[in-house]
Structure formats: C-alpha cells, structure tokens
C-alpha positions as CSV (number, residue, x, y, z in Angstrom):
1,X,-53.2,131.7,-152.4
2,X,-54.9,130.9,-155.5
3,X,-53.7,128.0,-158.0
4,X,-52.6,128.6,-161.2
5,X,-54.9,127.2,-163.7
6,X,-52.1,125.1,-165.5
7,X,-51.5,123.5,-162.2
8,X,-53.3,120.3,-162.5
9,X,-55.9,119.2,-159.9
10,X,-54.4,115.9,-157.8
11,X,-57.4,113.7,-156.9
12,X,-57.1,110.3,-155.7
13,X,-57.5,108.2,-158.9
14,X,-54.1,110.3,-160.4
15,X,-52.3,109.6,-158.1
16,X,-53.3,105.8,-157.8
17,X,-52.3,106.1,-161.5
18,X,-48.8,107.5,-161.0
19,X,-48.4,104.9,-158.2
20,X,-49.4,102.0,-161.0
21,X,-47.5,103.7,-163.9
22,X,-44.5,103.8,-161.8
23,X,-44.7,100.3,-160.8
24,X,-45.1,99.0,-163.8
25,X,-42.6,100.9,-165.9
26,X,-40.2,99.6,-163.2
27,X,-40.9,96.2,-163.4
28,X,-41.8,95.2,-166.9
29,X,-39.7,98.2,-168.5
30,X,-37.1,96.9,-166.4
31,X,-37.7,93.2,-167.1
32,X,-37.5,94.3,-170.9
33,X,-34.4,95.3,-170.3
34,X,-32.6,92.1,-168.2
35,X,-34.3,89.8,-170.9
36,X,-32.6,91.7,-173.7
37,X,-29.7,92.0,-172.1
38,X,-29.6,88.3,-171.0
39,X,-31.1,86.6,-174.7
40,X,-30.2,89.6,-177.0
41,X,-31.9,91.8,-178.7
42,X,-32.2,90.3,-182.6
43,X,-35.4,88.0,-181.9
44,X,-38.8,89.3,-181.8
45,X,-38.7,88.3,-177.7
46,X,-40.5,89.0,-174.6
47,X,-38.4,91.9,-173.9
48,X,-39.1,94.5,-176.7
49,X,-42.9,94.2,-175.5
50,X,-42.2,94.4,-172.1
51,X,-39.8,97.5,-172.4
52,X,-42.4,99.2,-174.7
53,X,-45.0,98.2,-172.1
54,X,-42.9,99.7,-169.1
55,X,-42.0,102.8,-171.3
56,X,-45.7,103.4,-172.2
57,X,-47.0,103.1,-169.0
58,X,-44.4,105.1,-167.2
59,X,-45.3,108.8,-165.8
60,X,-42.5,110.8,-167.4
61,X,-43.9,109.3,-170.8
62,X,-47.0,111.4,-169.9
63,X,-45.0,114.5,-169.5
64,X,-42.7,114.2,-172.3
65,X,-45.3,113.9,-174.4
66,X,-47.5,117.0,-172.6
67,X,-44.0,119.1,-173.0
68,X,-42.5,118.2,-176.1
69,X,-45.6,116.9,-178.1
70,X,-48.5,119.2,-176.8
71,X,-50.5,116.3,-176.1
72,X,-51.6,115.4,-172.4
73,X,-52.2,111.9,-171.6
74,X,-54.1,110.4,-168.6
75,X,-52.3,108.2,-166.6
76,X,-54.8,105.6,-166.9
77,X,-54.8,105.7,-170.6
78,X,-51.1,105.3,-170.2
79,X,-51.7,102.1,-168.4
80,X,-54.0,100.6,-170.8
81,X,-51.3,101.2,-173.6
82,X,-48.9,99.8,-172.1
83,X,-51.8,96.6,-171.2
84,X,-52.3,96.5,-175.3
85,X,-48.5,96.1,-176.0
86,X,-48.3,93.1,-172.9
87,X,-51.3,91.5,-175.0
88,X,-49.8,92.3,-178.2
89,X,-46.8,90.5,-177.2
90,X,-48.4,87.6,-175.4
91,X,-50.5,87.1,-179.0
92,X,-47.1,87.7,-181.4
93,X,-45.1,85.1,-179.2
94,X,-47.8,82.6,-179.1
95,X,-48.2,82.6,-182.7
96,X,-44.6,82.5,-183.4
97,X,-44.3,85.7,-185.0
C-alpha cells in the first residue's frame, strides 16, 4: 500500500511533541482555568497566560489552524508559543501590569 502524500510522515520528535503539547495544554490550559475560576477573571492574573499557554501549545490548535486557516504549524513551534506567553506572563505579573 502506498501512502497518500497528505498523510504526514510520524517520526519520533512529532510524536514527542504531541506527547509535550498534550501535557501541557492539560496542565497549564487547565490550571488557567481553576485559577480563573477560583480568583475571577477581571484582573490581568496568572490564568489568562496560562490558558493562552495551554491553548497554544495544545495539538488540536495545530489542526484547527492547518483545517480552518491553511496554515500548518509544527508541534514544537506550538510549544515555544505557548513558552513566550508563560514568559510573557511571568514578566507582566512581575512588573505589576
């Protein structure tokens, strides 16, 4: 059987990726979530970064956007996305913003 060319190759380092994305999405998208929930969500708090975090990193992200948008994202550069909003946020909070 021959594989369709839109079939995506799986190596090793996506699915480490997936593995990570998934992960994280769960926990910080999911701590995001509990700290809204739990403080509210008016206040520029640890849980708007840490949901956007968890949403950017997050696998179906990738595929929504490669659907929907036409645009195909790695996993990885999923991952460091959602790094750049947990910094973000560490940098906003510390400074009181």
């Amino acid at each position: 059987m021959e594989r369709s060319v839109l079939m995506e190759k799986e190596t090793l380092s996506n699915r480490v990726a997936w593995i990570v994305g998934w992960i994280w999405a769960i926990i910080a998208g999911g701590g995001g979530v509990w700290y809204l929930w739990t403080k509210g969500p008016w206040m520029l708090t640890h849980g708007w970064f840490a949901l956007c975090s968890g949403l950017s990193a997050c696998p179906l992200t990738g595929q929504f956007l490669k659907r929907y948008a036409g645009v195909r994202m790695s996993g990885w550069v999923q991952i460091f996305v959602a790094a750049l909003f947990f910094i973000a946020g560490k940098i906003a909070l510390e400074r009181g913003l």
